[in-house]
DRENDO-1510 file (C-alpha; in Angstrom, 1 decimal, always signed):
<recs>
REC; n; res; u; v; w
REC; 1; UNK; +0.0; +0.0; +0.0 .
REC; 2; UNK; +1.1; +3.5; -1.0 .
REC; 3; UNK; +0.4; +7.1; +0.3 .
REC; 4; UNK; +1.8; +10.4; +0.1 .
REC; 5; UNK; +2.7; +11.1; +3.9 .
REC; 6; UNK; +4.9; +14.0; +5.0 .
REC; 7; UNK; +5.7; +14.8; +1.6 .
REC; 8; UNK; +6.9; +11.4; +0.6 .
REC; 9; UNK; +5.5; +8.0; -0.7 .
REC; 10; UNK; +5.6; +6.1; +1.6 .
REC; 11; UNK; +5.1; +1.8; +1.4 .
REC; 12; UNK; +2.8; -0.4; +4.2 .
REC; 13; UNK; +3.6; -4.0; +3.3 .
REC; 14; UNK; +0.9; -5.0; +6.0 .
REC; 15; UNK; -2.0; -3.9; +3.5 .
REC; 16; UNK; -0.1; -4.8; +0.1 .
REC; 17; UNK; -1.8; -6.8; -2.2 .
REC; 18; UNK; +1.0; -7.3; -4.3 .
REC; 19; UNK; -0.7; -6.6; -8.0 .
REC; 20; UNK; +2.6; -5.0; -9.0 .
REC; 21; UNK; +1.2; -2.1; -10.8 .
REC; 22; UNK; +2.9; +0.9; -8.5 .
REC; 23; UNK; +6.3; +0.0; -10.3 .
REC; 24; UNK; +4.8; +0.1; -13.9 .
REC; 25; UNK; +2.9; +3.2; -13.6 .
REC; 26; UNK; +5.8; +5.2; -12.3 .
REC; 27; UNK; +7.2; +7.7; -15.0 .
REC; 28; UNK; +10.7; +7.8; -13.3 .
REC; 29; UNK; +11.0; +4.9; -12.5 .
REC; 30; UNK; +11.6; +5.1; -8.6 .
REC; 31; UNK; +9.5; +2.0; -7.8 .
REC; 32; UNK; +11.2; -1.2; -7.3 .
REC; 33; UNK; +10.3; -4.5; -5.9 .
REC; 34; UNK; +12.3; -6.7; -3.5 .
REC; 35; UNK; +11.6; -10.2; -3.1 .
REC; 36; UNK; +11.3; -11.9; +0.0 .
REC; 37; UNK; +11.6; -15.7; +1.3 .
REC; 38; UNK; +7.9; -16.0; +1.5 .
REC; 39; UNK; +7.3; -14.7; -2.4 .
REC; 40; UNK; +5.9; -11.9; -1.8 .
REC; 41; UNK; +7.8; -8.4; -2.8 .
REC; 42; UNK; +8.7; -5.5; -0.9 .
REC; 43; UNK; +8.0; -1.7; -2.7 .
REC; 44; UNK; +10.5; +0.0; -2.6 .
REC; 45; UNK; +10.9; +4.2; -3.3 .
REC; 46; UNK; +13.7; +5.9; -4.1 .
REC; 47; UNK; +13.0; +9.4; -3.3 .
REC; 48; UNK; +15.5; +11.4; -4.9 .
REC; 49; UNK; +14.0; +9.9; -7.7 .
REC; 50; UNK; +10.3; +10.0; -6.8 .
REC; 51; UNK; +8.4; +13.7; -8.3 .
REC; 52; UNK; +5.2; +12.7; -6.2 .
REC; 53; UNK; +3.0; +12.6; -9.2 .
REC; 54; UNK; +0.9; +10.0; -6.9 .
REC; 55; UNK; +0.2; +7.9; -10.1 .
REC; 56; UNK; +1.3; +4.8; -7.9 .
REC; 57; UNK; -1.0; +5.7; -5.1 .
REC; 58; UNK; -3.8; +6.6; -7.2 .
REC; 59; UNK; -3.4; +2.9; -8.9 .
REC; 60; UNK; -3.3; +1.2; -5.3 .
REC; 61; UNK; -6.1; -1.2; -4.5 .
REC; 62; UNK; -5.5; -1.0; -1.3 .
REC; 63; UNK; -6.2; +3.0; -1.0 .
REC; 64; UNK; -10.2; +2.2; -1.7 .
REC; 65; UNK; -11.5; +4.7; +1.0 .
REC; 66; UNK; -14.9; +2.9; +1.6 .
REC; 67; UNK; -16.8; -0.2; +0.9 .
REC; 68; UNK; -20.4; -0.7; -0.3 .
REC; 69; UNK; -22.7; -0.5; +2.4 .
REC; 70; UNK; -25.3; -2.9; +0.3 .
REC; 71; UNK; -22.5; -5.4; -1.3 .
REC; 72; UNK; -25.0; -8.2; -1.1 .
REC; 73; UNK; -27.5; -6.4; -2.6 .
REC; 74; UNK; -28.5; -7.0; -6.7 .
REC; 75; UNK; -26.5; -11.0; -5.9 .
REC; 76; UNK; -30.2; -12.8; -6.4 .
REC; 77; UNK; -30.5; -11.0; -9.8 .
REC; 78; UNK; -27.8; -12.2; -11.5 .
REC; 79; UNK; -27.1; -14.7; -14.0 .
REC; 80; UNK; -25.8; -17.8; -12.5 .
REC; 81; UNK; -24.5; -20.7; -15.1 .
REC; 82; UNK; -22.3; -23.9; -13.8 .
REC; 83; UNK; -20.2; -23.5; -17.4 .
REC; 84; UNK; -17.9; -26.2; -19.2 .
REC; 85; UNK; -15.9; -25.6; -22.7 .
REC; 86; UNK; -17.1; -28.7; -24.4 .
REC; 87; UNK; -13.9; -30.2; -25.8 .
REC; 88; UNK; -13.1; -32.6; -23.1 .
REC; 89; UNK; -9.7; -32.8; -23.1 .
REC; 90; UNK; -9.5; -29.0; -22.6 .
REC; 91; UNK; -12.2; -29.3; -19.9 .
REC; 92; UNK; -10.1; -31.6; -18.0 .
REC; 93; UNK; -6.7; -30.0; -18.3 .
REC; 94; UNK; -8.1; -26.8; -17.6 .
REC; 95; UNK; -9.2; -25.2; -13.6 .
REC; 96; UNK; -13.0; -25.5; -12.8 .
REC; 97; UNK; -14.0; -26.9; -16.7 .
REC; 98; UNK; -11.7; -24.3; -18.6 .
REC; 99; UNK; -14.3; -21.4; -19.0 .
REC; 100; UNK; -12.1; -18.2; -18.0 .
REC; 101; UNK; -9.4; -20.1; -20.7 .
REC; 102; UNK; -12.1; -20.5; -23.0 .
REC; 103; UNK; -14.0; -16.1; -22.6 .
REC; 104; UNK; -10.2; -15.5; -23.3 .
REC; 105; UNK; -9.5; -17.1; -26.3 .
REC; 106; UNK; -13.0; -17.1; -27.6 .
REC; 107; UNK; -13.5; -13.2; -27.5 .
REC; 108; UNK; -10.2; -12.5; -29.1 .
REC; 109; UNK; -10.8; -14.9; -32.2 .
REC; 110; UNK; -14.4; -13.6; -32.9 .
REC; 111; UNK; -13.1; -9.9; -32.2 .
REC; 112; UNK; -15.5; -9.5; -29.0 .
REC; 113; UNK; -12.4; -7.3; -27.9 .
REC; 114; UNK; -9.3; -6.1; -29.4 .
REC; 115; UNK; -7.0; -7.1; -27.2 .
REC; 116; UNK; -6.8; -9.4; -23.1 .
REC; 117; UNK; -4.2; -9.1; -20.6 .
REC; 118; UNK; -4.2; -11.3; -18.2 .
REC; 119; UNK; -1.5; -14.1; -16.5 .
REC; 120; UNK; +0.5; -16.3; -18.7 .
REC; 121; UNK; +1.9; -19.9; -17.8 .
REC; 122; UNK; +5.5; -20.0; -17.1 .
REC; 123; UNK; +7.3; -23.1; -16.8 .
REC; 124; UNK; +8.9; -22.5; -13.0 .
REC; 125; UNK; +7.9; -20.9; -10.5 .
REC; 126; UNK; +6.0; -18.4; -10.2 .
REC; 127; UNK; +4.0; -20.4; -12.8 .
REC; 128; UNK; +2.4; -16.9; -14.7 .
REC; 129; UNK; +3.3; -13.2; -15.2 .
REC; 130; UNK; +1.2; -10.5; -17.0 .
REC; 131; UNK; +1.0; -11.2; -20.6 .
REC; 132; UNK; -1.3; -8.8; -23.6 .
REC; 133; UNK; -2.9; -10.9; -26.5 .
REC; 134; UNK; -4.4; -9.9; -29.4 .
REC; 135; UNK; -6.0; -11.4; -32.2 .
REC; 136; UNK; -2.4; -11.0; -33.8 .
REC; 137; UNK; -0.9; -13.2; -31.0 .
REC; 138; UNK; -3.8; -15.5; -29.4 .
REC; 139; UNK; -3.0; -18.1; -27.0 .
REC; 140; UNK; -3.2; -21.5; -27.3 .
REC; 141; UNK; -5.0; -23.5; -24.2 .
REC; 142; UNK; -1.7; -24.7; -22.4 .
REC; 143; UNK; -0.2; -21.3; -22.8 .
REC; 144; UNK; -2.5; -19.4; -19.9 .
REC; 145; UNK; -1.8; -20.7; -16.1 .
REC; 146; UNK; -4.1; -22.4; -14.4 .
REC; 147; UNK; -5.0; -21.3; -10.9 .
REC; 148; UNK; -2.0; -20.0; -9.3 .
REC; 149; UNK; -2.4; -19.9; -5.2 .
REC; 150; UNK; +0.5; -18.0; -4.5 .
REC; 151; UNK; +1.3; -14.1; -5.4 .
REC; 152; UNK; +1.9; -13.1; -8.8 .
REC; 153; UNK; +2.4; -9.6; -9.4 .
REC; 154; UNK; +0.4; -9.7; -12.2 .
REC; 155; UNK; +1.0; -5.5; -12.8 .
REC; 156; UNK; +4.5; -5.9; -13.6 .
REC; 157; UNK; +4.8; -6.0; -17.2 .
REC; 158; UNK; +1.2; -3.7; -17.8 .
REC; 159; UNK; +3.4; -2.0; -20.2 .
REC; 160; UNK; +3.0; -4.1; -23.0 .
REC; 161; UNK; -0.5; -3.6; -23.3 .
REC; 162; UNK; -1.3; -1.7; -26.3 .
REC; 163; UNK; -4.4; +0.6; -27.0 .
REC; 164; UNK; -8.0; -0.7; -27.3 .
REC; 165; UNK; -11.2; -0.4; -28.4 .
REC; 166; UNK; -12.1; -2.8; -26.7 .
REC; 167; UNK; -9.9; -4.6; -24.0 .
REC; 168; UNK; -10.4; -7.4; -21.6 .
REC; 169; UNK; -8.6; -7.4; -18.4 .
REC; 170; UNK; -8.7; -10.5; -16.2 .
REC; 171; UNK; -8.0; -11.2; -12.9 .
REC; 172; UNK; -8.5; -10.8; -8.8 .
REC; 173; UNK; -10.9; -7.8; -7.8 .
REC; 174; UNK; -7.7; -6.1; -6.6 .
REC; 175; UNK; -6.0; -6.9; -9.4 .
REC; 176; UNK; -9.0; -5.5; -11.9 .
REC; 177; UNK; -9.1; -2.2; -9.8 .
REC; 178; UNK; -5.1; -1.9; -10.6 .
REC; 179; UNK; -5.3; -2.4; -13.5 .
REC; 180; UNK; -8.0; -0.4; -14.7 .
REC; 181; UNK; -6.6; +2.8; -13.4 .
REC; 182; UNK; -3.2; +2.1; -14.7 .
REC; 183; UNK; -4.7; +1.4; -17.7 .
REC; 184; UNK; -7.0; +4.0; -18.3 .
REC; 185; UNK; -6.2; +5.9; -21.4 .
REC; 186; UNK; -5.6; +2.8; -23.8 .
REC; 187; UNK; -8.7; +1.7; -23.9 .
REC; 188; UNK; -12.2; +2.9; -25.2 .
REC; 189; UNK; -14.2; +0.1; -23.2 .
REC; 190; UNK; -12.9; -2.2; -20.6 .
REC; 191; UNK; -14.8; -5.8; -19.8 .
REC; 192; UNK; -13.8; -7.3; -16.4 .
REC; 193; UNK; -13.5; -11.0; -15.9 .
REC; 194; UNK; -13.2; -11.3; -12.1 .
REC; 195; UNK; -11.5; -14.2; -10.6 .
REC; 196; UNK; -12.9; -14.7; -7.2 .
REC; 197; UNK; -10.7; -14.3; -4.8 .
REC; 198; UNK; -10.8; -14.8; -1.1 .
REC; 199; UNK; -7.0; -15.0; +0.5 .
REC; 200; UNK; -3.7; -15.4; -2.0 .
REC; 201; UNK; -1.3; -16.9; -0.3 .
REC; 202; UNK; +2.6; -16.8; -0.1 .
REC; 203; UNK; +5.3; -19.3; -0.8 .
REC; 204; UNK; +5.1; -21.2; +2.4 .
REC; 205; UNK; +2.0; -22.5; +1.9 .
REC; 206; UNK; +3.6; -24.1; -1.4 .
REC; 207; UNK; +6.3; -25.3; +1.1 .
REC; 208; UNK; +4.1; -27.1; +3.3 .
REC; 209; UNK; +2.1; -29.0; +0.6 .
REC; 210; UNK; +5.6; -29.9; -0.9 .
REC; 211; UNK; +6.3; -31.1; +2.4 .
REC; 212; UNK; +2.7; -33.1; +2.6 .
REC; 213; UNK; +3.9; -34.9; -0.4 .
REC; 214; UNK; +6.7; -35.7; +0.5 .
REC; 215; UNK; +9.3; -33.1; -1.5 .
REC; 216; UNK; +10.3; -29.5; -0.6 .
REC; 217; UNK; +10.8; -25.8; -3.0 .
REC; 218; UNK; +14.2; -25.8; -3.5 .
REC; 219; UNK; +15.9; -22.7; -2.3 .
REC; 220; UNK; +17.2; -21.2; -5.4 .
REC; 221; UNK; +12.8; -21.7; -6.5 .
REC; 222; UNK; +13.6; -24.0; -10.2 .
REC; 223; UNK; +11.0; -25.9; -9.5 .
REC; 224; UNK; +7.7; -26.6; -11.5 .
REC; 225; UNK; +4.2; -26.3; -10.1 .
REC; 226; UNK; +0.8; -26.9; -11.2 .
REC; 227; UNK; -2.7; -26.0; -9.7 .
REC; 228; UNK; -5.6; -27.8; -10.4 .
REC; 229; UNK; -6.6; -29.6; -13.4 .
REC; 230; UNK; -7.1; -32.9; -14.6 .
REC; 231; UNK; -11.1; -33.1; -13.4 .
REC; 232; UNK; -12.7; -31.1; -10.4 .
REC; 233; UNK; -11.0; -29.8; -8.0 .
REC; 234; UNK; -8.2; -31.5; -9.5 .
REC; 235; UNK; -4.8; -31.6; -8.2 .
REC; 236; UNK; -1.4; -30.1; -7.1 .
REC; 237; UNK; +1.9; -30.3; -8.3 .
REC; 238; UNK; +5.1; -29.7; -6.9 .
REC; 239; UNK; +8.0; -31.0; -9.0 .
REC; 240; UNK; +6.8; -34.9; -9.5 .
REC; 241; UNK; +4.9; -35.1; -6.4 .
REC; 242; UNK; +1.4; -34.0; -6.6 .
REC; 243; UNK; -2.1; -34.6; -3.7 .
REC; 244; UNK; -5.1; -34.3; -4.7 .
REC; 245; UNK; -6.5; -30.6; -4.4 .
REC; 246; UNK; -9.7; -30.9; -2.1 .
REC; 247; UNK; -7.1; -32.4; +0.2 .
REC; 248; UNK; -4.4; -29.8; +0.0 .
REC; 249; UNK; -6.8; -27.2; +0.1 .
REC; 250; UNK; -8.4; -27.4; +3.4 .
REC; 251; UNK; -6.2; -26.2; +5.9 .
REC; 252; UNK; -4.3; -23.6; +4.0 .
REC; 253; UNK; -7.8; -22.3; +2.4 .
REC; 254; UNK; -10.3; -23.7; +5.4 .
REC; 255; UNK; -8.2; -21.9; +8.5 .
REC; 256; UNK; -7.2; -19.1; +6.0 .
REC; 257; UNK; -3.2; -19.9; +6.5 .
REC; 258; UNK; -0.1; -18.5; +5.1 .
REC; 259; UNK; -2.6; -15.5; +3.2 .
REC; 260; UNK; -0.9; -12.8; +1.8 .
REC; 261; UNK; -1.4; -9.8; +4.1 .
REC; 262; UNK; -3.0; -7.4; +1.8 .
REC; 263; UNK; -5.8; -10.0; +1.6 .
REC; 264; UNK; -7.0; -9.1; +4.6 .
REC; 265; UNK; -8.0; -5.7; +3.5 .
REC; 266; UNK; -10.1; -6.7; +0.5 .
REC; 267; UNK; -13.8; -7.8; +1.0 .
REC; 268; UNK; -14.7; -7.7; -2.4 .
REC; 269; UNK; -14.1; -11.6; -3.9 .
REC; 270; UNK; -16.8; -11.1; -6.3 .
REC; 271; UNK; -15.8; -7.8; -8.0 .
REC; 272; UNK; -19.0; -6.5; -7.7 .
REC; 273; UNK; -16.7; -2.9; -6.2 .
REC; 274; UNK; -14.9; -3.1; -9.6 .
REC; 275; UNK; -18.2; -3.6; -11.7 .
REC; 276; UNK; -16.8; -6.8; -12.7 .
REC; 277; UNK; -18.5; -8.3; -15.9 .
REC; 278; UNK; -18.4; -12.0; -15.0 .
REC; 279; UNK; -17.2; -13.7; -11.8 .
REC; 280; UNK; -15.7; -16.6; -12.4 .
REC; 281; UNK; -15.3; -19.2; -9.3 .
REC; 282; UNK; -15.1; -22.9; -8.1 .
REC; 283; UNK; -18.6; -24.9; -7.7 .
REC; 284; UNK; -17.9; -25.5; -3.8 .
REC; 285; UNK; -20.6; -27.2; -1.5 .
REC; 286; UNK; -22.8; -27.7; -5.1 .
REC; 287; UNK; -21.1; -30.1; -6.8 .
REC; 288; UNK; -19.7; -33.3; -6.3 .
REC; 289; UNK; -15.3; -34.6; -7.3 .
REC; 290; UNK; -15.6; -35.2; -11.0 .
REC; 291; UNK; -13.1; -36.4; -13.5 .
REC; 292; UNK; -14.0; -33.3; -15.9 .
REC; 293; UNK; -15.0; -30.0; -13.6 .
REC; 294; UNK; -17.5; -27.2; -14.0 .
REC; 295; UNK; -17.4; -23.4; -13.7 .
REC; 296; UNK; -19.7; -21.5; -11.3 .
REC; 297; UNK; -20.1; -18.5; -13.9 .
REC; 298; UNK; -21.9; -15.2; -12.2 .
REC; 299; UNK; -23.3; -12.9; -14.9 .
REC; 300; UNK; -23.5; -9.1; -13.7 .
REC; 301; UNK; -24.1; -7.5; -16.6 .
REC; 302; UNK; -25.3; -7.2; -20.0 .
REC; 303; UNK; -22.0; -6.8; -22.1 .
REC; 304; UNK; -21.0; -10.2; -19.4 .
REC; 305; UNK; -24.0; -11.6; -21.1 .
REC; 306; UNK; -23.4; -10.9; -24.5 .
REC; 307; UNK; -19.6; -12.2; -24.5 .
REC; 308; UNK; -20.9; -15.5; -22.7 .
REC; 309; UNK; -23.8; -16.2; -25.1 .
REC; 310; UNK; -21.5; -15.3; -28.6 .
REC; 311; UNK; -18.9; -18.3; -27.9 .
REC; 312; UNK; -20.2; -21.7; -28.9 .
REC; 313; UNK; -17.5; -23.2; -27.4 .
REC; 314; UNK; -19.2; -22.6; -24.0 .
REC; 315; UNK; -21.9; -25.6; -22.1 .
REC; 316; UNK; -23.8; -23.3; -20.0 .
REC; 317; UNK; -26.7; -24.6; -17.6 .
REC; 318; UNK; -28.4; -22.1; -16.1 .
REC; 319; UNK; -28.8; -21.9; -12.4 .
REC; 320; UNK; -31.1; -19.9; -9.7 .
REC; 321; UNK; -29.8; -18.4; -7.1 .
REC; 322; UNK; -31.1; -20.8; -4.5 .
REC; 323; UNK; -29.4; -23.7; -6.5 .
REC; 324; UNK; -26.2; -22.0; -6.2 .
REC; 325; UNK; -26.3; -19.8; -2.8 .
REC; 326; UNK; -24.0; -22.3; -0.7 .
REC; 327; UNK; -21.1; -21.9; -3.3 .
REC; 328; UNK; -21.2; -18.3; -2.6 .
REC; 329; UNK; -20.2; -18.4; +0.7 .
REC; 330; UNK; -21.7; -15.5; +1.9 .
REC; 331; UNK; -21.5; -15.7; +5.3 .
REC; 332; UNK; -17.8; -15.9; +5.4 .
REC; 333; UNK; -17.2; -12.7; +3.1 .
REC; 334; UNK; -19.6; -10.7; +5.7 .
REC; 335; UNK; -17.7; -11.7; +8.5 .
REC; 336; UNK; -14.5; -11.1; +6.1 .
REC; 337; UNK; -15.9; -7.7; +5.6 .
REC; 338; UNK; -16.7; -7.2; +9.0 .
REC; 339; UNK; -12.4; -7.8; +9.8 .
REC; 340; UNK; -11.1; -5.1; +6.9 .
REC; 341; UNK; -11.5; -1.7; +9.2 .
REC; 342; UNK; -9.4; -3.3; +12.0 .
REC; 343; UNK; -6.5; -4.6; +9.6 .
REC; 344; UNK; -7.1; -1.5; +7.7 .
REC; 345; UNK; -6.5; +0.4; +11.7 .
REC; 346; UNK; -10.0; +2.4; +10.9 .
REC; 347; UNK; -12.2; +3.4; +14.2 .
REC; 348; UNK; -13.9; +0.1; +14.6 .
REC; 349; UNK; -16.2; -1.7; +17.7 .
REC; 350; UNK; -14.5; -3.1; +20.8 .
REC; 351; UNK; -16.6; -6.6; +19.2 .
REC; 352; UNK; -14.3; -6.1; +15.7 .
REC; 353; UNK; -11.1; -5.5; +17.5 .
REC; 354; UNK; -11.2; -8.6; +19.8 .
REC; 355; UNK; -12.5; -11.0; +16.4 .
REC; 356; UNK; -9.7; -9.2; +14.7 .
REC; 357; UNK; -7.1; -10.4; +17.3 .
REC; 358; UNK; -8.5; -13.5; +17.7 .
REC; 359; UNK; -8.6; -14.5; +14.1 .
REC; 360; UNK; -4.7; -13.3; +13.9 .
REC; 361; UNK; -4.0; -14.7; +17.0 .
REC; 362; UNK; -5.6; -18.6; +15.2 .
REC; 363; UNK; -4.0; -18.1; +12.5 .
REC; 364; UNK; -0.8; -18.3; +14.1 .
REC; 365; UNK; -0.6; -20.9; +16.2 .
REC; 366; UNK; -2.5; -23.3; +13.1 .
REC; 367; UNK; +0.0; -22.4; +11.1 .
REC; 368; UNK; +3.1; -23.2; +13.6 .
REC; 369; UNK; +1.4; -26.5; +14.3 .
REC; 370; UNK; +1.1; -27.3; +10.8 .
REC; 371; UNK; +4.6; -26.3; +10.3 .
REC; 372; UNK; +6.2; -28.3; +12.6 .
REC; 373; UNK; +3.6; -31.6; +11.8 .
REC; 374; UNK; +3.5; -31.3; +7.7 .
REC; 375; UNK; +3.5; -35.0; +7.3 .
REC; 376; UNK; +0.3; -35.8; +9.3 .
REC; 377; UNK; -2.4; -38.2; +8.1 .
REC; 378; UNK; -5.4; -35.9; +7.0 .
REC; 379; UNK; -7.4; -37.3; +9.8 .
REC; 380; UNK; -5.2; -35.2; +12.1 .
REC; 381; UNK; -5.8; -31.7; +9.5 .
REC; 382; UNK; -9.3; -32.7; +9.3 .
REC; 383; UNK; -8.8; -32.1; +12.9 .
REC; 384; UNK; -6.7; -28.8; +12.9 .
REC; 385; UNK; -10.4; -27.7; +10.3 .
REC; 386; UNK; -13.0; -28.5; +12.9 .
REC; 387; UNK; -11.2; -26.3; +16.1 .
REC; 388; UNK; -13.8; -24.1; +16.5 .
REC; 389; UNK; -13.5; -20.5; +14.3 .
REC; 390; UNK; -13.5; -17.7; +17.0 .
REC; 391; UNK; -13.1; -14.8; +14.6 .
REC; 392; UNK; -17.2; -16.4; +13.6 .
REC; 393; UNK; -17.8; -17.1; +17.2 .
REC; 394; UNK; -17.7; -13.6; +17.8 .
REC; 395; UNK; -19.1; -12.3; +15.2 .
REC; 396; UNK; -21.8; -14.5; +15.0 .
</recs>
């Protein structure tokens, strides 16, 4: 997070969300990143350099002043579709059924838009950066990363986008507001595929699952991973050794472990704050392991629409609300919501101070324990997951 105090621009790693945007939208260059054992990057500002133009500030997700009183509001009128691209091989390969692969792709060979930027697959780690296509240079299926559970500072390389008519920009809510503002000026119309997005997570959650299985991240970081794919929810890969996803996921995700700290000041997962076009997102609670996988696909608005409905390519089943209300999770983004004054150190209630300290003070000691016992049997995590929650006792 960055803000012009006392004349300077100064950096707050505790709310960063690490888009990466601040060091491309600087005109002088006087915006570097450091990176740290746990992947994640420290901003760095060199002020003799800096002319306190405030462009990095201005592009910071983490600046958002307020949130929407009535967030929930407008949810039960939107589009809901559990979506699949219909070639099965791709389908399998691909997270959740392949549909945020397939809007990409799609939209830029029909000319829906001139031109997507969004994360690329890289062979080691950090398995994606920021890449532009256009209909000049569209991507094959295997060339866009899967989900990627740790940080990528997807900003970084915003410079190569080009101008638009019409451009596509995918990625977290955080991400989307970045990006937007660091973009504007090269496009005429931007459409907003949001990725919903709870917690991101550093590099030691990667460590622990290599551990689970078995392996570790080397120091020097050559090493190969994979997230999800092959069927629903798929699997993870670390070198040779992978676990099965719904298994790797439920500590790390379940007890919200090893998150990135900026996470903890966003309590928008579904866009909605960034007038999102589509929310893409996992089928949790509504649908059962499968050797193929499905996309829960959240329509908000009209142009959302239109893209979804022009690519053939696309099996969409249309869903109500009530059919899909237990994948959204609702209750846990309100009491997430609840949490982002006191990490953000707003005024906040006595009640949302103690939940605050109680859910960092959890946090901790589950992560500890499951650092020092990584090679448990899941009975024993499936333990560590039912400890009772007290940041949702108190809040309750």
């Amino acid at each position: 997070m960055l803000k012009l105090e006392n004349n300077r621009i100064e950096y707050n790693y505790s709310n960063c969300q690490q888009c990466g945007a601040c060091g491309s939208v600087c005109p002088k260059q006087a915006v570097t990143m450091t990176f740290m054992q746990n992947g994640l990057h420290s901003v760095v500002v060199d002020h003799d350099k800096c002319i306190k133009c405030k462009k990095c500030v201005a592009c910071c997700p983490a600046n958002r002043e307020m949130m929407e009183k009535d967030y929930f509001e407008g949810l039960q009128s939107c589009r809901y579709y559990l979506g699949y691209n219909k070639d099965k091989s791709i389908r399998r390969m691909s997270s959740s059924g392949g549909v945020c692969k397939t809007i990409i792709i799609e939209s830029l060979k029909r000319g829906f838009v001139d031109g997507v930027y969004t994360l690329k697959k890289l062979p080691l780690y950090p398995s994606g950066e920021g890449e532009f296509y256009t209909k000049e240079n569209i991507p094959e299926y295997d060339e866009i990363a899967n989900s990627v559970y740790h940080s990528v500072m997807i900003g970084t390389n915003l410079h190569k986008v080009q101008k638009c008519d019409r451009l596509m920009i995918v990625g977290t809510s955080c991400q989307l507001r970045a990006m937007e503002v660091t973009l504007k000026g090269k496009y005429k119309e931007l459409i907003k595929i949001c990725i919903f997005c709870k917690q991101q997570k550093t590099l030691d959650s990667t460590r622990f699952l290599a551990k689970a299985m078995g392996t570790k991240v080397p120091e020097r970081l050559n090493f190969a991973t994979r997230y999800r794919g092959d069927g629903w929810p798929g699997i993870v890969r670390v070198g040779e050794a992978e676990l099965p996803w719904n298994r790797a996921a439920q500590l790390p995700f379940g007890r919200r472990l090893w998150t990135v700290p900026g996470c903890n000041v966003c309590g928008d997962p579904f866009g909605k704050e960034t007038n999102a076009d589509i929310t893409l997102m996992d089928p949790w609670k509504i649908r059962e392991q499968n050797d193929l996988g499905e996309t829960l696909t959240i329509v908000h608005t009209d142009n959302g629409y239109g893209i979804l409905k022009g690519i053939d390519a696309l099996t969409l089943e249309s869903k109500s609300f009530d059919e899909v209300v237990l994948a959204l999770d609702l209750k846990d983004i309100f009491r997430k919501r609840k949490l982002v004054p006191y990490f953000m150190k707003d005024k906040c209630s006595s009640k949302i101070k103690w939940a605050g300290r109680m859910e960092q003070i959890q946090r901790f000691y589950l992560r500890k324990t499951a650092e020092l016992l990584p090679r448990m049997p899941i009975l024993f995590y499936r333990i560590m997951c039912k400890i009772p929650d007290l940041r949702n006792i108190i809040l309750k």
